[in-house]
Phi, psi and omega in degrees: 000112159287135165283112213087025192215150182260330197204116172241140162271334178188148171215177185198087189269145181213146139023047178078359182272154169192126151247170190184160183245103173182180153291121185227132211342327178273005194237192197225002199185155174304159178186156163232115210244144172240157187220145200221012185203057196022046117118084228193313165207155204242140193217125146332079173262025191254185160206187192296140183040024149215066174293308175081057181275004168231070170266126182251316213218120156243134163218159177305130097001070172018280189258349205243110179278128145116352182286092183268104166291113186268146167240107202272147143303128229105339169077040192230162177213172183224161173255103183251128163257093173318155146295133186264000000 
């Protein structure tokens, strides 16, 4: 259980970064959220009319900081890079 979330599908923590796929206690619905301070505060990286509500799989990018490989059901993915 993450604190502030009802229902997480998936998460992926590095070196105090953490993403994840769920819901959170305030929503209606899955979204995908980040955390850059162990989860301490949470930023949204989904948006109005792309929650990307059939997300099976998120993780960190390793070598690449701040980089989310994202995974759809359908067996097709994406790559997000936040603005620094």
């Amino acid at each position: 259980m993450v604190p502030g979330f009802t229902n997480v599908v998936d998460e992926d923590a590095l070196n105090g970064h953490i993403c994840l796929t769920g819901q959170m206690t305030t929503d209606t619905r899955n979204k995908i959220c980040c955390s850059s301070n162990d989860g301490a505060d949470w930023s949204e990286i989904t948006r109005d009319g792309d929650r990307c509500g059939d997300t099976i799989s998120v993780a960190l990018a390793p070598y690449q900081p701040g980089r989310i490989w994202i995974c759809w059901n359908g067996h097709s993915f994406g790559i997000f890079t936040p603005a620094q």
